[in-house]
TIVEXVO-843197 format. One record per residue (C-alpha): residue in three letters; residue number from 1; z negated, x negated, y negated. Coordinates in nm, 4 decimals, padded with zeros to 6 digits, m for minus. Last residue first. Layout:
BEGIN
  residuo  num         Z         X         Y
      ALA  NUM         Z         X         Y
...
//
This chain:
BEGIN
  residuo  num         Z         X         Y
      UNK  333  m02.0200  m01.2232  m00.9289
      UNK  332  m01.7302  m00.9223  m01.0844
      UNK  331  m01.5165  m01.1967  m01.1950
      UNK  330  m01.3929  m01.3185  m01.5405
      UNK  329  m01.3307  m01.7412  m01.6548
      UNK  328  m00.9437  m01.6469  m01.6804
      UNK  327  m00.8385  m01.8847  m01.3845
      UNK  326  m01.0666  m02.0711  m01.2204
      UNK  325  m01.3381  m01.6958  m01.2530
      UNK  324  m01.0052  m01.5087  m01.1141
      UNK  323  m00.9071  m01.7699  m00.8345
      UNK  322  m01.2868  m01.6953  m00.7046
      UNK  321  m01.2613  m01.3147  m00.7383
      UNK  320  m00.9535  m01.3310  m00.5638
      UNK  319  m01.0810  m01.5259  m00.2431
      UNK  318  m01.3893  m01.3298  m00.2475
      UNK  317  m01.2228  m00.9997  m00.2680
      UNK  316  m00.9628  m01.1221   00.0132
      UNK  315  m01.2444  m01.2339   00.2067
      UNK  314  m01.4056  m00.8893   00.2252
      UNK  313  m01.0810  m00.7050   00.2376
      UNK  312  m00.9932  m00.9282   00.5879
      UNK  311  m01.3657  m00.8715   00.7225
      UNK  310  m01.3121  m00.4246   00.6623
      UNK  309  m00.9426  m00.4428   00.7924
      UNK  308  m01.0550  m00.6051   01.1198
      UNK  307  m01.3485  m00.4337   01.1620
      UNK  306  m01.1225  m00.0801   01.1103
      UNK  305  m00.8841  m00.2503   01.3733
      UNK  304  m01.1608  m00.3203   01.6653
      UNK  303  m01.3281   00.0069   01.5484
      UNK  302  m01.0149   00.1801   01.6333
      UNK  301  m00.9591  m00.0377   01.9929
      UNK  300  m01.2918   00.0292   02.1043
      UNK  299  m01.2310   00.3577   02.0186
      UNK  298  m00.9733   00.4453   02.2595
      UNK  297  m00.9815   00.7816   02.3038
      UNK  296  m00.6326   00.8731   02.3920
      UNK  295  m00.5793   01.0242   02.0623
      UNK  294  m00.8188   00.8021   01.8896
      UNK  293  m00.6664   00.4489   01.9789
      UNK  292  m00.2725   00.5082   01.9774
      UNK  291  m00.2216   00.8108   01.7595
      UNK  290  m00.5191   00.7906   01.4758
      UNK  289  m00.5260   00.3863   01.5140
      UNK  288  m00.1227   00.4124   01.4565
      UNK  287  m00.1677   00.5815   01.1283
      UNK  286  m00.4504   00.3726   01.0203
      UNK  285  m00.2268   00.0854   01.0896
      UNK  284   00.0937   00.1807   00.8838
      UNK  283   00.3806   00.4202   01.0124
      UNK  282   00.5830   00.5043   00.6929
      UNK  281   00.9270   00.2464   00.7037
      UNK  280   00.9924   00.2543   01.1233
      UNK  279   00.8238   00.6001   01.1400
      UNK  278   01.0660   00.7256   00.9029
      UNK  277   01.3044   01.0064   01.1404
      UNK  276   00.9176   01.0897   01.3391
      UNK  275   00.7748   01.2716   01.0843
      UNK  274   00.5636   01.1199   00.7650
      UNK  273   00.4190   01.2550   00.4357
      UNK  272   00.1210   01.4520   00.5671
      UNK  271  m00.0100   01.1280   00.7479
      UNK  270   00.0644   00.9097   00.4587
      UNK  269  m00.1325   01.0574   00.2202
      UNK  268  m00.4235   01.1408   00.4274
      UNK  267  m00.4179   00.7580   00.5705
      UNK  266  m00.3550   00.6170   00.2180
      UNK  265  m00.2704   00.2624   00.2227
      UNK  264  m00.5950   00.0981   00.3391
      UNK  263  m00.4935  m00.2713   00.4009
      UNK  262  m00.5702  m00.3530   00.0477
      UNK  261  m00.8738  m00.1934   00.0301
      UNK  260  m01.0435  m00.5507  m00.1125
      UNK  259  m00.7781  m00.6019  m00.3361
      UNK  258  m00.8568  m00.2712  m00.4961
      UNK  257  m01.1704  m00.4383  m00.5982
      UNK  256  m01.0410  m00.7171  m00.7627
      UNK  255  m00.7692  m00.5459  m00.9569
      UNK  254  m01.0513  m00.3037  m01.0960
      UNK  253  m01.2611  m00.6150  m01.1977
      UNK  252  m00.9384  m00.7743  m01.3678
      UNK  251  m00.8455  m00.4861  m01.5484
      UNK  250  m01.2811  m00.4510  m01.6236
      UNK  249  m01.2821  m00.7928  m01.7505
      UNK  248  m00.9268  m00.7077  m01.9811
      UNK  247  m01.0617  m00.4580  m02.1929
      UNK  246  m01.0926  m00.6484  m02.4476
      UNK  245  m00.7976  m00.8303  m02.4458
      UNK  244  m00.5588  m00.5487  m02.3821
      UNK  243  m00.6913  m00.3577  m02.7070
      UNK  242  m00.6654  m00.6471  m02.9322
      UNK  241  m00.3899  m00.9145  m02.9737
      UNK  240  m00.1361  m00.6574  m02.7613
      UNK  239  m00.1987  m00.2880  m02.8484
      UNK  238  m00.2612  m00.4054  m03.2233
      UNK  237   00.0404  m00.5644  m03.2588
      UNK  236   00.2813  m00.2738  m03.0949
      UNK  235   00.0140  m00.0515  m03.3433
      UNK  234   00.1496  m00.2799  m03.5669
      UNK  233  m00.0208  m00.5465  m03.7987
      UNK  232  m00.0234  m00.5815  m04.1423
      UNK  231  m00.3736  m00.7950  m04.2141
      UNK  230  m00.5632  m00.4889  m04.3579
      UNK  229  m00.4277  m00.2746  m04.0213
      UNK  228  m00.5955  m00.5873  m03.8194
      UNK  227  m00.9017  m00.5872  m04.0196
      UNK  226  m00.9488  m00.2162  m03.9034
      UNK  225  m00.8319  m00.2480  m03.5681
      UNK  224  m01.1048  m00.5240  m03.5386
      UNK  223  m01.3897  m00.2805  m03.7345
      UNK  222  m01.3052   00.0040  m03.4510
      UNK  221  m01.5457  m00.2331  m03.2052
      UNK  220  m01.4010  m00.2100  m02.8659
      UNK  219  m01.6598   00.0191  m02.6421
      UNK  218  m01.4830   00.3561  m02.6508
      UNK  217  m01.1671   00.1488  m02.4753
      UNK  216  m01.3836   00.0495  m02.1634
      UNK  215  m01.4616   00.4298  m02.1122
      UNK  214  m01.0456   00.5064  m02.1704
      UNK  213  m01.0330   00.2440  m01.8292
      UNK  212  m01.2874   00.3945  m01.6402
      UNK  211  m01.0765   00.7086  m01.7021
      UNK  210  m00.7352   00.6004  m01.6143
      UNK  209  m00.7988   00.6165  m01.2944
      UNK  208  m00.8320   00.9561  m01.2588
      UNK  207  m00.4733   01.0580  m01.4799
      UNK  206  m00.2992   00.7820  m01.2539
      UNK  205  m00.4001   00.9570  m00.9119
      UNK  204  m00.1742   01.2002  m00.8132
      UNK  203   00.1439   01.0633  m00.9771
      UNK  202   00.1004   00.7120  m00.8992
      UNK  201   00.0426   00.8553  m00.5113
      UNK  200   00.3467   01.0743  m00.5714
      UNK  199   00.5562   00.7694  m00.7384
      UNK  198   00.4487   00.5412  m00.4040
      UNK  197   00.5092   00.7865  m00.1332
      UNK  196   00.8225   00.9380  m00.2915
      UNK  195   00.9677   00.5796  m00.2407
      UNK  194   00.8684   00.4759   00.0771
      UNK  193   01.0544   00.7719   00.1366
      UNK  192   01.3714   00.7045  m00.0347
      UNK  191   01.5116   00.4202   00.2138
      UNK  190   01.4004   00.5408   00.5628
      UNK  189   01.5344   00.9129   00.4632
      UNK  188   01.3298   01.1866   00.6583
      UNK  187   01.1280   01.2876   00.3257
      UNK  186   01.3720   01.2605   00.0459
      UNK  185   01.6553   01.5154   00.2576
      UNK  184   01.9614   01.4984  m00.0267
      UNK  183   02.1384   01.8108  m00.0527
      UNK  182   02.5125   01.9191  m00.0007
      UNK  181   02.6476   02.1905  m00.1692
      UNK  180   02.8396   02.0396  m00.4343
      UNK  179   02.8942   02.0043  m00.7665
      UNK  178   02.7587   01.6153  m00.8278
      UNK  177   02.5510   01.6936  m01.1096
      UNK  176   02.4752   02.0814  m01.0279
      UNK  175   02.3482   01.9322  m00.6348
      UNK  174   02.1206   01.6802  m00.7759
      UNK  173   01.9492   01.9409  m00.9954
      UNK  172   01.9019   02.1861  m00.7093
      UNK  171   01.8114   01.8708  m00.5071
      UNK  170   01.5420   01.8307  m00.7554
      UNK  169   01.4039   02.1880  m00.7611
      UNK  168   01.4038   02.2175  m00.3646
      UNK  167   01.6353   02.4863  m00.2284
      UNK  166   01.8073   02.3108   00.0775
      UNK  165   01.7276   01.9671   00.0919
      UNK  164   01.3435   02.0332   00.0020
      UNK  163   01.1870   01.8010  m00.2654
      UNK  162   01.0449   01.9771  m00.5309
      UNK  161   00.9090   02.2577  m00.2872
      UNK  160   00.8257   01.9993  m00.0663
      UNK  159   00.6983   01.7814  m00.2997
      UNK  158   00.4550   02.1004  m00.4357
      UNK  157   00.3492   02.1719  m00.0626
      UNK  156   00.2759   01.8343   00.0336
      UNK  155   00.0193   01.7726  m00.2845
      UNK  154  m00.1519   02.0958  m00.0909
      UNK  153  m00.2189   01.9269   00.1820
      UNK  152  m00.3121   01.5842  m00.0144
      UNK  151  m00.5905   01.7406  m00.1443
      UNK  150  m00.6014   01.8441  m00.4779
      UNK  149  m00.8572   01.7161  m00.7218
      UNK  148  m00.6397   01.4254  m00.7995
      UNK  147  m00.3873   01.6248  m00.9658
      UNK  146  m00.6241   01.7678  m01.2676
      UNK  145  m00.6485   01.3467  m01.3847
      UNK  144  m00.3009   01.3862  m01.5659
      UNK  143  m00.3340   01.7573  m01.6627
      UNK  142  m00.6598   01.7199  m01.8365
      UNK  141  m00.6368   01.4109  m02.0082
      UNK  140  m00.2974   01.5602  m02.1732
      UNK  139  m00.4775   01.8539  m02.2945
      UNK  138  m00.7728   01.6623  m02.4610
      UNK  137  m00.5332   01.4100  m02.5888
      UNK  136  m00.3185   01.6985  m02.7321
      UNK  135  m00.6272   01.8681  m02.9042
      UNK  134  m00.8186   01.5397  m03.0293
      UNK  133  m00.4368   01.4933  m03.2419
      UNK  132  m00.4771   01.1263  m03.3239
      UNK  131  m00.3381   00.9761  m02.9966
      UNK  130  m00.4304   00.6108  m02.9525
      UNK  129  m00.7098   00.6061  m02.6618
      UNK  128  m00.5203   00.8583  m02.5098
      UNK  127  m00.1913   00.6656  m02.4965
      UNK  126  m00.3670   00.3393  m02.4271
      UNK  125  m00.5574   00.4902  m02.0999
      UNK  124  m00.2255   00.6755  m01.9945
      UNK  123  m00.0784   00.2796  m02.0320
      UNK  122  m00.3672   00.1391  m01.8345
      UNK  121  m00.2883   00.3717  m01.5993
      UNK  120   00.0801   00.3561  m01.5644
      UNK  119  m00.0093  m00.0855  m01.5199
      UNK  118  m00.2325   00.0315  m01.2167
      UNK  117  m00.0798   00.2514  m01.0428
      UNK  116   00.2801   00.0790  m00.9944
      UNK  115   00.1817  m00.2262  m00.9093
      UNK  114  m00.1319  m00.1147  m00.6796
      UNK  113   00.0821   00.1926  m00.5143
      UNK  112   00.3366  m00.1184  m00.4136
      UNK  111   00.0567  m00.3598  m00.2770
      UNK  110  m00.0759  m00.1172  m00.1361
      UNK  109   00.2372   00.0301   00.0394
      UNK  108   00.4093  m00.3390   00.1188
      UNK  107   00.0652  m00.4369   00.2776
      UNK  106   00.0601  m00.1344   00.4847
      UNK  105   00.4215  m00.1369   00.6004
      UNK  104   00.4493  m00.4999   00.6548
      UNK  103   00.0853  m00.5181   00.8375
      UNK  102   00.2104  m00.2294   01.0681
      UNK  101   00.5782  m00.4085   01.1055
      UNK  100   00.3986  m00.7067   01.2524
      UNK   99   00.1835  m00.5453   01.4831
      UNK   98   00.4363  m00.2941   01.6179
      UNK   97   00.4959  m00.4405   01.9974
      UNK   96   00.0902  m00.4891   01.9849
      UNK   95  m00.0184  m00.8273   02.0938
      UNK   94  m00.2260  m00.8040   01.7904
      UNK   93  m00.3939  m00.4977   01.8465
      UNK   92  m00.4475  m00.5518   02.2204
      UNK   91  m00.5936  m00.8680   02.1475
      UNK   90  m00.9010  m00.7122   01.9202
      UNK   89  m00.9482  m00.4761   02.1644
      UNK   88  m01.0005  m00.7881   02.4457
      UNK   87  m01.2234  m00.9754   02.1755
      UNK   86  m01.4805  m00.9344   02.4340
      UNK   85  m01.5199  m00.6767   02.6745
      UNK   84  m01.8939  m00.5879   02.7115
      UNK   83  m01.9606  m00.2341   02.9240
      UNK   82  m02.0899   00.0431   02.7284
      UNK   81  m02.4547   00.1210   02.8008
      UNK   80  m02.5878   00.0181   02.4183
      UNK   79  m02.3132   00.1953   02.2551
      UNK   78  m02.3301   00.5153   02.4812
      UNK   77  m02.2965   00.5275   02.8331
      UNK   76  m02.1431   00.8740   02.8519
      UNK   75  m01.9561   00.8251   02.5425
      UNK   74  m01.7458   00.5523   02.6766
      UNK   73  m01.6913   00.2650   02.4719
      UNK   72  m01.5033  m00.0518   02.6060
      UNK   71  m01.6554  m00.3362   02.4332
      UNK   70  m01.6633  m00.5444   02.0982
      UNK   69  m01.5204  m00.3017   01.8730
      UNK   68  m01.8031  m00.0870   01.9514
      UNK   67  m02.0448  m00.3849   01.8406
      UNK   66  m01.9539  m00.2200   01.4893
      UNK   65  m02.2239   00.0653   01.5280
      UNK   64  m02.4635  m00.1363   01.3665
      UNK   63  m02.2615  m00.1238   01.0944
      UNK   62  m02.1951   00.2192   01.1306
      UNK   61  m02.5506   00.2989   01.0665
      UNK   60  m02.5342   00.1264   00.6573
      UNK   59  m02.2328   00.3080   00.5483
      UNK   58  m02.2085   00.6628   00.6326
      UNK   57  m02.5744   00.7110   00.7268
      UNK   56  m02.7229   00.5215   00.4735
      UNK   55  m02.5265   00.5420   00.1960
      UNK   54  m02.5048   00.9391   00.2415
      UNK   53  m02.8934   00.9192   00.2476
      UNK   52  m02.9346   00.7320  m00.0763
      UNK   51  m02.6651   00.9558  m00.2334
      UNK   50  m02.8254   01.2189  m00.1165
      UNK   49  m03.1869   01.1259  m00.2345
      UNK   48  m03.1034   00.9669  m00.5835
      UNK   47  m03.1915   01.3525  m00.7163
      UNK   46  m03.5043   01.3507  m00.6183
      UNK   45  m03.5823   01.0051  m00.7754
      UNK   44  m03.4323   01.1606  m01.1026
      UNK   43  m03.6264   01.4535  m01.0885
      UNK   42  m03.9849   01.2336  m00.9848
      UNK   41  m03.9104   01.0252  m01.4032
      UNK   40  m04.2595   01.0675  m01.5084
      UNK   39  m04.4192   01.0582  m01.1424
      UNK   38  m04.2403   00.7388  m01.0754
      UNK   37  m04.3763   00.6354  m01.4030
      UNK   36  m04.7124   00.7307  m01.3273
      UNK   35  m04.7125   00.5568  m00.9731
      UNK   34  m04.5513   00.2536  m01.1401
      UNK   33  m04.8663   00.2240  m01.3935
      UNK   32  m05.1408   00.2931  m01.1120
      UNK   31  m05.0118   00.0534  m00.9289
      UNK   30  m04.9968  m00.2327  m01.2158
      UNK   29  m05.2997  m00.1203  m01.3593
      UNK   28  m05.4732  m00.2017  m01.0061
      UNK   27  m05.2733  m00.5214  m00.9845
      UNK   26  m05.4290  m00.6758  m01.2821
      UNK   25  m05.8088  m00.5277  m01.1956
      UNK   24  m05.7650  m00.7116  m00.8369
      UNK   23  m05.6687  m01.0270  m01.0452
      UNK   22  m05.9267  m01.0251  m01.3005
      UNK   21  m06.1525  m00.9801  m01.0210
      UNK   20  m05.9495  m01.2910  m00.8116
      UNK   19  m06.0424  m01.4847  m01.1636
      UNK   18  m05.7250  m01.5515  m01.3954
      UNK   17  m05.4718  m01.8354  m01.4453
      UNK   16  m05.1618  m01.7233  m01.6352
      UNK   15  m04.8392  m01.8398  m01.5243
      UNK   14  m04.6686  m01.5242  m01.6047
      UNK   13  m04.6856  m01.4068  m01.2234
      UNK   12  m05.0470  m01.4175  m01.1957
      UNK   11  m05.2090  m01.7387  m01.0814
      UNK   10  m05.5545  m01.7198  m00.9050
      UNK    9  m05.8845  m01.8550  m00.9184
      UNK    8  m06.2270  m01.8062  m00.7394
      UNK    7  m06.5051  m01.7764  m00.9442
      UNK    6  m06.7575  m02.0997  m00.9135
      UNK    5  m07.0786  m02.0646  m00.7582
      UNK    4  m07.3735  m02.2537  m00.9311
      UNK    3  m07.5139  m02.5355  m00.7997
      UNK    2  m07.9166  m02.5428  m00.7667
      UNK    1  m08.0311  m02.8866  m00.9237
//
């Protein structure tokens, strides 16, 4: 008996067997489907191309460009021609006379602008969320995130004109208490100016981040307040059983993630802030990276530090994201 030829057979993703013509015809839809919808929605693809791009040459190229740290650059030689020094950057930043009070500065500024940020924006958040005049909340919104669209050059203008020994607005204040003619000088004082930094960095930058949290506030069902008001509660009450709860992932996603800047205190910030009278309480590491490694071109030794701060952040996230999920069963992975 002649033998017939059997179709050859192969599995599409469902599971489903199929002939390799069934197969070829499969795939074929499948193309020409994605090419139409990639037609359909070409604006939006368009439109992902800076982003894309920024990623990619801001993010993803300097990661190749990390082996910098590694030896001593010179621009003549380029990455690849640069001789091969070790962990000898790396050494110079912690053998560094100011190591120690770097990492104390930084940490205590994050840490600080973290406290103090965070729990004023939730509360902004709250305070919108619970207004009942649309006008007022519309007004306030506006003012408190307006100050983060100024850069930090201008932010040094208004605290100098608040803050000024000789004519500033709160000195003129100070000096009608006390009646005299003696101001107080904010910015060159070791023990206020850690605190202008932190209040004008809550200041600037409450009103913004308050947003993701108002967004997480649109999303709690009104039918809980509702049965809440039935049941006699307080708008103290219904704050605390209801409104914190649910929105307390994306608290504890936001805390996560700053965690992971923690050593990035505000370069721009603290830059325009400091002179030489505070450097013992203002100078943090990105500070001394712009005046010790860039200014005498070290940048070995500022990709050394940036590494440093990028691999501790990392770990940090995963070490809080991992106490998080033990703890209140919420992470961001």
């Amino acid at each position: 008996m002649k033998k017939t030829s059997q179709p050859v057979v192969t599995t599409t993703k469902s599971g489903l067997a199929v002939s390799q013509e069934a197969a070829a015809v499969y795939k074929a839809r499948n193309k020409a489907k994605l090419g139409a919808e990639i037609k359909r929605h070409a604006g939006v693809y368009l439109l992902a191309i800076i982003p894309v791009a920024y990623y990619i040459v801001f993010k993803y190229v300097p990661i190749w460009n990390a082996q910098i740290a590694f030896k001593d650059f010179m621009a003549r030689q380029g990455v690849l021609g640069s001789a091969w020094v070790g962990l000898a950057n790396f050494k110079e930043f912690f053998n560094s006379f100011y190591f120690w009070s770097l990492i104390r500065n930084t940490v205590m500024y994050s840490v600080g602008k973290l406290l103090l940020s965070l729990p004023l924006s939730i509360i902004l958040a709250i305070a919108i969320y619970e207004c009942t005049r649309p006008i007022l909340r519309k007004i306030v919104q506006t003012l408190a995130y307006l100050p983060h669209f100024l850069s930090w050059v201008i932010m040094y203008g208004i605290l100098l004109a608040l803050l000024a020994p000789g004519d500033g607005v709160v000195n003129d204040v100070i000096k009608a208490i006390r009646g005299t003619n003696v101001g107080f000088d904010f910015l060159t004082s070791t023990k206020a100016f850690p605190w202008v930094v932190l209040f004008s960095d809550a200041w600037k930058e409450m009103g913004w981040s308050a947003i993701i949290f108002i967004a997480a506030l649109m999303g709690i069902d009104g039918s809980l307040f509702e049965a809440a008001m039935v049941e006699g509660a307080n708008s103290w009450q219904r704050v605390w059983y209801i409104t914190l709860p649910a929105i307390r992932p994306v608290i504890v996603t936001v805390l996560i993630l700053k965690l992971g800047t923690i050593l990035d205190a505000g370069f721009n910030q603290i830059f325009m802030l400091y002179s030489a009278p505070v450097y013992s309480v203002a100078d943090i590491i990105d500070t001394w990276v712009y005046r010790s490694g860039l200014l005498e071109f070290k940048f070995g030794l500022a990709t050394a530090v940036g590494l440093f701060k990028g691999v501790f952040g990392m770990l940090l996230v995963f070490l809080s994201n991992f106490i998080s999920k033990k703890v209140s069963e919420t992470g961001i992975f």
